[in-house]
C-alpha positions as CSV (number, residue, x, y, z in Angstrom):
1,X,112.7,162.6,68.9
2,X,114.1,165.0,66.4
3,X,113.5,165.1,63.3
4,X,110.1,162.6,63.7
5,X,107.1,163.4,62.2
6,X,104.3,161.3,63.5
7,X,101.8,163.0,61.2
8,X,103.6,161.7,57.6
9,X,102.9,157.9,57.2
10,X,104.9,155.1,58.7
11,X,107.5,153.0,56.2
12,X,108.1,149.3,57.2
13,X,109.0,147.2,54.0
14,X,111.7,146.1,51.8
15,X,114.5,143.1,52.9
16,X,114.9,141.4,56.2
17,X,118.0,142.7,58.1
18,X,119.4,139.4,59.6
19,X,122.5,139.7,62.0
20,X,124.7,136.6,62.7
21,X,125.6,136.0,66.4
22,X,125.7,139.7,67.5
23,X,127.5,140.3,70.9
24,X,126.1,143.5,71.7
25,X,122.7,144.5,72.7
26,X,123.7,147.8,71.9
27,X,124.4,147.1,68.6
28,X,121.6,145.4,67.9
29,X,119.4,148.5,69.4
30,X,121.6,150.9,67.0
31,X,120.7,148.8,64.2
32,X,117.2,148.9,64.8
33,X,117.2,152.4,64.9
34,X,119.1,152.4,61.1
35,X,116.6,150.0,60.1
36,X,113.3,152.3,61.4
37,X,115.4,155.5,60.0
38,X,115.1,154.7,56.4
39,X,112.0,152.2,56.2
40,X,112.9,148.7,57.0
41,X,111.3,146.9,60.2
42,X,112.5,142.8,59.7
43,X,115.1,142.0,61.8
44,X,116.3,138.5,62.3
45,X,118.7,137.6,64.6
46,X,120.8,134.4,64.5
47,X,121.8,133.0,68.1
48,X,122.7,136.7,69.9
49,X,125.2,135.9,72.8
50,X,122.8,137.9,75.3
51,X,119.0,136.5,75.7
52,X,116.9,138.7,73.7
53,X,114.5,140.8,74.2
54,X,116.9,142.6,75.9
55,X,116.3,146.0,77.1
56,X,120.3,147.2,76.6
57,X,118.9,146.8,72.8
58,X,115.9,148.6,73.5
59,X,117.3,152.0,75.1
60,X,119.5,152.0,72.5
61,X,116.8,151.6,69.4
62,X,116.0,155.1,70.4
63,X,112.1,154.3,70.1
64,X,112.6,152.2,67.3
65,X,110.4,149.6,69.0
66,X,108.8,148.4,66.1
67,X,111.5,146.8,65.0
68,X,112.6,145.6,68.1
69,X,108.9,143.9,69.1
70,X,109.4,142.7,65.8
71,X,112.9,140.6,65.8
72,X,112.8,136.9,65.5
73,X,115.4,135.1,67.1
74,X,116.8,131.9,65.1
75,X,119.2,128.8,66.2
76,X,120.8,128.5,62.7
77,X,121.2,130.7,59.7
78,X,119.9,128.4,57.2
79,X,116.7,128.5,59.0
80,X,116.9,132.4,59.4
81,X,116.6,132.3,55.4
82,X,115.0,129.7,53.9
83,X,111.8,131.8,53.3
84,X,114.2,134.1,51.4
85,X,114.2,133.8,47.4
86,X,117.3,136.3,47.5
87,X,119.8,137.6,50.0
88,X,122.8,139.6,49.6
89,X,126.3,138.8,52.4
90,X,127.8,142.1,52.9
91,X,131.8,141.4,53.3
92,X,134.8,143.9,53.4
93,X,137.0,141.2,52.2
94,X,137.4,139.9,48.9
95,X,136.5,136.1,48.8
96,X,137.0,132.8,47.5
97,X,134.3,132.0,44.7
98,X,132.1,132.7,42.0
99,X,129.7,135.1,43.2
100,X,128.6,138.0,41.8
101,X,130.2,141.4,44.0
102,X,127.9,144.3,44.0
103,X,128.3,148.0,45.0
104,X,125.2,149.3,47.8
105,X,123.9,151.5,45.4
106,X,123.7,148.5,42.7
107,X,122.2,146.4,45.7
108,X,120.0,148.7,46.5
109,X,118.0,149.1,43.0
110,X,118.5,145.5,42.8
111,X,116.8,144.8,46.1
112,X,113.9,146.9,45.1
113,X,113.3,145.6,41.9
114,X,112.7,142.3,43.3
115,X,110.6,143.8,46.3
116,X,108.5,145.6,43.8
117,X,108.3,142.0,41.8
118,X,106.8,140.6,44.8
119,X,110.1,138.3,45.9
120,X,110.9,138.2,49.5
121,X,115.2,139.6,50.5
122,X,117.8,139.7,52.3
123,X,120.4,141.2,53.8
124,X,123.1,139.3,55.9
125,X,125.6,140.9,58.1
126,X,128.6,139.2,60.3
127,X,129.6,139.6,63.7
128,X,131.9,142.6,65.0
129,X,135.0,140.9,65.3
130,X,135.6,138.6,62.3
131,X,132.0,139.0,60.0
132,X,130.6,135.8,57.9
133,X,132.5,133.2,57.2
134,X,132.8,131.6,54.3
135,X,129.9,128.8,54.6
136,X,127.9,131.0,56.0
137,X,128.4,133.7,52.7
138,X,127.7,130.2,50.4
139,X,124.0,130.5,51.4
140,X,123.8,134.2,50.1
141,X,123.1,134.5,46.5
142,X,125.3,137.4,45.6
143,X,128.0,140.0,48.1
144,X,128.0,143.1,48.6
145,X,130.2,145.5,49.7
146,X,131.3,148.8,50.5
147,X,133.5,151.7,49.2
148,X,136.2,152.2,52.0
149,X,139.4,152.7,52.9
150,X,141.0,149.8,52.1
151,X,143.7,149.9,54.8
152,X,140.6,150.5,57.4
153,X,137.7,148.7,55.7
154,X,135.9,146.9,59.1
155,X,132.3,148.8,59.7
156,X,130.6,148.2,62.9
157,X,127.5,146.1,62.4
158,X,125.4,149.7,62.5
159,X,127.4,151.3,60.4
160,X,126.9,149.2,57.3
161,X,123.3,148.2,58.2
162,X,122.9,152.7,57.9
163,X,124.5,152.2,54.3
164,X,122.5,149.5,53.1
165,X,119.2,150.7,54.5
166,X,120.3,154.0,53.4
167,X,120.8,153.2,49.8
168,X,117.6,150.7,49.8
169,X,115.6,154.2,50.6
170,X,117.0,156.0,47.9
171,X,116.3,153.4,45.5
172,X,112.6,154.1,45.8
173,X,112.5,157.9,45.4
174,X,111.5,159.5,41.9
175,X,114.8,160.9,41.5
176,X,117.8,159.7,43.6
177,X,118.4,163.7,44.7
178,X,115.2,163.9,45.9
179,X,115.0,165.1,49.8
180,X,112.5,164.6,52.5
181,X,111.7,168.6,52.2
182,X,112.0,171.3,49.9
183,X,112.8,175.2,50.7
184,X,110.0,177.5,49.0
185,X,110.1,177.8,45.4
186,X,111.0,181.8,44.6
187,X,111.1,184.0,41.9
188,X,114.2,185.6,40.7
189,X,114.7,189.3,41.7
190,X,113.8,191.3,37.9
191,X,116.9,193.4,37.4
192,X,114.8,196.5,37.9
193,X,113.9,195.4,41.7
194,X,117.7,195.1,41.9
195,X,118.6,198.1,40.3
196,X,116.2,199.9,42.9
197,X,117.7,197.8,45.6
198,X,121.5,199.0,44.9
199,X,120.0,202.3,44.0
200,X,118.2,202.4,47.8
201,X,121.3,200.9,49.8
202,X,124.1,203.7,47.9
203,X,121.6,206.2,49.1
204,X,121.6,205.1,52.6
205,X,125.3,204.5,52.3
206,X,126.3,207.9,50.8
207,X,124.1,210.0,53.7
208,X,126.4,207.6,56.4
209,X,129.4,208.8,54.7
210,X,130.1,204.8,53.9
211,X,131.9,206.4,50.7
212,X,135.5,207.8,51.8
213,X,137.2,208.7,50.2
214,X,135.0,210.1,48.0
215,X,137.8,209.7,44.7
216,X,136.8,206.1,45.3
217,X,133.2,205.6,45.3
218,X,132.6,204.8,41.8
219,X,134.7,201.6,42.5
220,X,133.0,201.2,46.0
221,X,130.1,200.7,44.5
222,X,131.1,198.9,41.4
223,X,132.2,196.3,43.9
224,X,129.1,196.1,46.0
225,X,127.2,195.7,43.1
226,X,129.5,193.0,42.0
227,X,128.8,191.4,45.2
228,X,125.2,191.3,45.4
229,X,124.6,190.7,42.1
230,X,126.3,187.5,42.5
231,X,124.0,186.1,44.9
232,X,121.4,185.9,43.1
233,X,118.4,186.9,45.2
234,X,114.5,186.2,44.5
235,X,111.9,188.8,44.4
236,X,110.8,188.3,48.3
237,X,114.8,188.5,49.5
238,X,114.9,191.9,48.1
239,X,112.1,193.4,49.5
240,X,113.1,192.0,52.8
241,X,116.7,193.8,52.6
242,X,114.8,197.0,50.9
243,X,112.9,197.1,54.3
244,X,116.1,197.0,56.3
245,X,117.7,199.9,54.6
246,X,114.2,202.2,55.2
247,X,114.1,201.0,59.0
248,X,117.4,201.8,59.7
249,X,116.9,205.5,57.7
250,X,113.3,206.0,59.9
251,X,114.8,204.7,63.2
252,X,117.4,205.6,65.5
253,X,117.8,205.6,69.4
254,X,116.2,209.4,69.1
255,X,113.7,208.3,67.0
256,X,112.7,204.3,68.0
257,X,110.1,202.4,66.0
258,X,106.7,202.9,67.1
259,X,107.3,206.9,67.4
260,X,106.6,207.5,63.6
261,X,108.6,208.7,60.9
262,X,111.2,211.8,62.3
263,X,110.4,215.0,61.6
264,X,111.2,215.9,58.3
265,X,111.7,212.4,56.9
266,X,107.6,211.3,56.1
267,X,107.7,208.3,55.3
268,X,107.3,207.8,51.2
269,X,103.8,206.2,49.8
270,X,103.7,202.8,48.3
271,X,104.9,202.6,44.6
272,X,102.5,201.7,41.9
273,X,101.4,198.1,41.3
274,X,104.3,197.4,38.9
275,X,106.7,198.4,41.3
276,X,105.3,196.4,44.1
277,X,108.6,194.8,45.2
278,X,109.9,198.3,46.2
279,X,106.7,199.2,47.6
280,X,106.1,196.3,50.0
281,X,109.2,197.1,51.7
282,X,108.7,200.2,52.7
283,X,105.0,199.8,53.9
């Protein structure tokens, strides 16, 4: 599957994901999948209209069988929780009571404070069409729920478990802007590997004739130093572009790589140590 690394190690922890009378295998599959995707492998289901195991669910756990192997079918909600010493009700609706309405993010540290405490969660979600009622959101200790649209504020069942597991994940990560990968850590170009850059490519430029007409080159190449100054490039980006510029002076159709440097154009020695960023590129 993309994206799966089989080498990094497995997550399975955090709250129990437990689904009141789901119609749809399908759904339940999708939610499985959510569940595996950020780390969470309870699922609890409260009487599914189709007999479950159900392969429907399977196919579409896309190999989140863990989770599936794993589900627990109950005959009542109150006995789907009653090893729980919290649970949150997700609701898109505002309702009738006294309890406490949190945000994901909110319910997410929450949840994992309490995981890391040692307590056992919970996180309840409704059915497609009409979600929990309100006897069945009495047994939850505090709602949750999500910023939407509030004209079109109904998530299918998938959708909100992704959000909540999503923001349970986060909650456990140094910083909350960490990612799962990093792109290499470069050094910033010195400004006298840039300078020999622009110097190197308004060469090249000038021999094409790039420069017309020729009145206007002094703002030509104001501008194209304005340009790539701006992007800011590290030490090894320059060198790579240095080396384009000599490959494309060296090489032409007449002259194709491999054949050497043309006749009358040897190709220059590598630069001194302290100039080594010019000098790699043209190695």
């Amino acid at each position: 599957m993309a994206g799966t690394d089989r080498h990094r190690p497995f997550i399975a922890e955090g709250p129990a994901i437990i689904l009141v009378e789901p119609q749809l295998p399908e759904n339940i599959g999708m939610v499985a999948r959510a569940m595996a995707n950020f780390g969470l492998a309870e699922l609890r289901l409260v009487n599914p209209r189709e007999e479950f195991p159900n392969e429907k669910a399977r196919a579409a756990a896309s190999k989140a069988d863990h989770v599936i192997d794993g589900a627990k079918v109950y005959g009542d909600l109150a006995s789907a929780v009653q090893d729980l010493s919290f649970l949150f009700a997700t609701t898109a609706r505002e309702r009738d009571g006294f309890k406490q309405v949190r945000g994901p993010v909110e319910a997410g540290r929450m949840l994992r404070q309490r995981f890391t405490a040692g307590q056992k969660t919970g996180i309840l979600f409704g059915r497609e069409r009409f979600g929990l009622s309100n006897e069945e959101v009495s047994l939850a200790d505090e709602l949750v729920t999500f910023p939407v649209n509030p004209a079109f504020a109904s998530l299918n069942i998938a959708q909100a478990v992704l959000l909540m597991s999503y923001e349970w994940m986060k909650s456990g990560m140094e910083s909350e802007t960490d990612t799962a990968f990093r792109g290499p850590q470069m050094e910033p170009a010195h400004k006298e590997t840039l300078h020999g850059f622009f110097n190197h490519l308004e060469e090249a430029l000038d021999v094409r004739g790039y420069f017309r007409p020729a009145a206007r080159k002094e703002i030509m190449v104001h501008n194209l130093r304005s340009v790539l100054t701006r992007a800011g490039f590290a030490e090894a980006e320059v060198r790579l572009l240095r080396g384009v510029i000599t490959s494309l002076d060296y090489f032409t159709r007449k002259h194709p790589r491999g054949s050497g440097a043309p006749e009358g154009r040897e190709k220059p020695k590598p630069m001194a140590k302290k100039a080594k960023s010019e000098g790699d590129a043209q190695e």
